[in-house]
N, C-alpha and C positions, 0 to 999 in steps of 0.2 A: 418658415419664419413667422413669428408671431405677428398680426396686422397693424398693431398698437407701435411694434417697434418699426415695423414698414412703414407706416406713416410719417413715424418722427424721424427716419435716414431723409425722405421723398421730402418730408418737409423744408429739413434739413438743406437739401441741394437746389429745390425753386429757390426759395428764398437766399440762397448764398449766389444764385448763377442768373437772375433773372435779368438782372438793371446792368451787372456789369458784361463788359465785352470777351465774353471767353464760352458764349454759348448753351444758355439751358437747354436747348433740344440734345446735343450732345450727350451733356452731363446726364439728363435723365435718361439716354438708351443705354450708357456707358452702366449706372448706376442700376438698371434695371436686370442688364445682365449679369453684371456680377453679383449681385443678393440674392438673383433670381425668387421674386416676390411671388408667396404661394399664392394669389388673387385675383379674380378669374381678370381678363383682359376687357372686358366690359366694366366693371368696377373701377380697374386702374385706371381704365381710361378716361373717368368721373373724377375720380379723384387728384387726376392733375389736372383738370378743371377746375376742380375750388382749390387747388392751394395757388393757382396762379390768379385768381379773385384775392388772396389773402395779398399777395406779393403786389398788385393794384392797388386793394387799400393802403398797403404801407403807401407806396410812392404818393397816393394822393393824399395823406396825412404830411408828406414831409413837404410838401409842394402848397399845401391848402390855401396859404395864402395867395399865391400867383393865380391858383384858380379862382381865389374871391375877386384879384384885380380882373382875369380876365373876361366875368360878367357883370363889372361893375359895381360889384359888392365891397367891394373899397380901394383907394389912392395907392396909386404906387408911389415908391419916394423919390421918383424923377417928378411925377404929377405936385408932388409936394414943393421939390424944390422951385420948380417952374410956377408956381401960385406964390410961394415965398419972395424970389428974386426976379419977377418979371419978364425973364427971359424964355424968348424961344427952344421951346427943347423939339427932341424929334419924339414921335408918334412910339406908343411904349408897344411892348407885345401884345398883341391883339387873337382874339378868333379865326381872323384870314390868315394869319400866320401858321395857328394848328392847322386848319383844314388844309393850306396847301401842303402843311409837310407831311399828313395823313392819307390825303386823298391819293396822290399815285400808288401806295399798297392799298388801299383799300379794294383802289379800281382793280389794281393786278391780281388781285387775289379771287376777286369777284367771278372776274372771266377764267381763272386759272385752277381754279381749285381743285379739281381734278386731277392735274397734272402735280400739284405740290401737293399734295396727299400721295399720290403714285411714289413723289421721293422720299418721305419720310421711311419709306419701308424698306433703303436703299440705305444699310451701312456703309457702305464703299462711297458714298454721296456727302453722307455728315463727315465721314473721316476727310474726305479730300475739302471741305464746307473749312473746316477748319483749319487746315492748312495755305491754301489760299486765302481765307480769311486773315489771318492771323500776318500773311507777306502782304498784304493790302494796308490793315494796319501800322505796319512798319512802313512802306512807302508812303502815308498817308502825313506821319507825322516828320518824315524825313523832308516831303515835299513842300509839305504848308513853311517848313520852318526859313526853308531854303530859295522858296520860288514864290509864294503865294502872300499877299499884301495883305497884313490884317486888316480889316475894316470894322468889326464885330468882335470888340474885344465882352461885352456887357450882351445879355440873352436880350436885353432890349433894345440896339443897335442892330440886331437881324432883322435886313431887309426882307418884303416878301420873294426877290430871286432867291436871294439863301435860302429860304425857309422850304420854296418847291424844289431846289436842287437838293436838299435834305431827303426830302420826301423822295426824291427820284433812286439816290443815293440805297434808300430802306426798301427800295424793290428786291435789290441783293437778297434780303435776308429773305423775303416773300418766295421767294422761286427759288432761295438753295437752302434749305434747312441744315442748320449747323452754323451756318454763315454769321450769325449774331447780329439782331437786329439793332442793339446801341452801340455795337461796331462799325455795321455800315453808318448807322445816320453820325456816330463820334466822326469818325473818317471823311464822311461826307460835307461834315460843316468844318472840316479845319483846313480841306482841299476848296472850300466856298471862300474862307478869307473871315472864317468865325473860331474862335478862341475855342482852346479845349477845354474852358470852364464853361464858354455858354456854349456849346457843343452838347458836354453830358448835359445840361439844365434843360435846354431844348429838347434832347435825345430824351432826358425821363419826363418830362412832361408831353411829349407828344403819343408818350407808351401807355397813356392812362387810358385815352381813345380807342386807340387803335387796340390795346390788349382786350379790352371792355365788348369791342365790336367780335373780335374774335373768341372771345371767351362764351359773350352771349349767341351766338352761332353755335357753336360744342352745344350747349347747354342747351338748345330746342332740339338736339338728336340724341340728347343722354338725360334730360329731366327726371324719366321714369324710371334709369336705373341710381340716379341718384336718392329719389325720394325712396324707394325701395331698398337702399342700401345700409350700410353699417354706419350710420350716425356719429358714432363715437369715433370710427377707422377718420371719416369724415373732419371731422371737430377738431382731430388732435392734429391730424394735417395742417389744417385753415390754420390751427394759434400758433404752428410751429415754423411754417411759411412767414405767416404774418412779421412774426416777432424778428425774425432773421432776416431778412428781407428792408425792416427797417433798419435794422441795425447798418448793413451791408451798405445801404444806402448813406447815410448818417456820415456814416466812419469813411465811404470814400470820398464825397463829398468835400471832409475835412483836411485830408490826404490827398486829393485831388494833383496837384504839384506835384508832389514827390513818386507818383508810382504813373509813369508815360501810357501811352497805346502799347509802344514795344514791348514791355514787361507782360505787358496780357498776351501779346501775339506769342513770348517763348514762352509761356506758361499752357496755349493751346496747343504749341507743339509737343509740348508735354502729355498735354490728354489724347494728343493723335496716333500716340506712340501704344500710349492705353487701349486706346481704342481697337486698334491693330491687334495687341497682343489678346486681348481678352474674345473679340469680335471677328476680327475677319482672319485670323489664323486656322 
């Protein structure tokens, strides 16, 4: 298969599978073995390194402002209205919020790496990642709705518990590839007593970090075969990641309400079945 169009499938799938809950580690081994891409394994392995840099830019484009509040680079519109009407408001999202919902994957993966690498090469791992995932999700939203108090309806009502039980919640995705890391933190904060609108807002904005730490790690063990590589294979990836990525973003965002956790979890059982037939048959 020609590389131009490998890149724009590959592109194609980071960016549609990154932000939402149904797993891009999946999708790209699913994706990889059925096109079977003529490129050496060294290459590929670069190359989903920058389109998932692409799929970062988008989210921190769609996000940018929340990033300018969160270094004081300007007023949230709680800050506004609390200067406007005098009143007491609560403490908006802050820095200690990302870090805690960051730092328990950061740390597990730190000490672990090893070991989550070992599973990545374990199809029988991402298929069952998925499927257990996916029945996580569905008790998640079944639970919150049913048992659990909202507190956290607004991404700026998350307290710092929520925000490190989030974090605690994104180890899932660290130690079981497949598992989908804005599944667990979605699931995480809606079983916290936080809304499934500030759930995903939290969940993509804590992915900007934490994807950023993980991408730049790849990238001081693959730099040389990047700069050494096919520039353009390269290129067309990054704009076709990027563009979809945002869009995916955007569009669910808007949609948000109408399409639950449950809908992603049978849509996983969907790709599990994929998986199965194409992969572990």
């Amino acid at each position: 298969m020609d590389s131009i169009l490998v890149a724009i499938i590959l592109g194609i799938v980071e960016g549609l599978t990154e932000f939402i809950p149904v797993s891009s580690t999946g999708h790209m081994i699913l994706t990889d073995k059925i096109i079977h891409p003529d490129v050496p394994q060294n290459l590929l392995s670069s190359f989903e390194v920058i389109i998932q840099l692409a799929a970062i830019l988008a989210i921190a484009i769609v996000y940018r402002e929340r990033i300018f509040q969160l270094f004081g680079l300007k007023k949230s519109s709680r800050e506004s209205t609390s200067t406007s009407t005098s009143r007491v408001q609560k403490p908006r999202l802050n820095l200690i919020h990302v870090f805690l919902g960051i730092a328990p994957a950061l740390i597990t993966a730190f000490f672990a790496r090893d070991y989550i690498k070992s599973k990545f090469e374990s199809s029988s791992t991402v298929l069952w990642a998925l499927v257990v995932g996916g029945l996580f999700m569905i008790f998640a939203e079944f639970f919150s709705r049913n048992r659990v108090k909202l507190t956290a309806p607004d991404m700026d009502d998350i307290t710092y518990k929520q925000a490190f039980l989030i974090g605690i919640y994104q180890i899932l995705s660290v130690v079981w590839p497949g598992f989908s890391r804005s599944g667990s933190t979605m699931s995480g904060g809606m079983l916290s007593g936080v809304s499934y609108r500030a759930s995903a807002d939290f969940s993509f904005l804590i992915a900007i970090p934490i994807m950023c730490a993980a991408s730049g790690y790849e990238l001081l063990d693959n730099y040389k075969v990047i700069l050494e590589g096919d520039w353009l294979f390269f290129l067309v990836g990054f704009i076709v990641s990027f563009v979809v990525a945002y869009i995916v973003v955007v569009w669910f965002l808007k949609h948000i309400q109408k399409i639950q956790l449950r809908h992603f979890a049978y849509y996983r059982f969907i790709v599990a079945l994929l998986f199965w037939f194409f992969i572990l048959r």
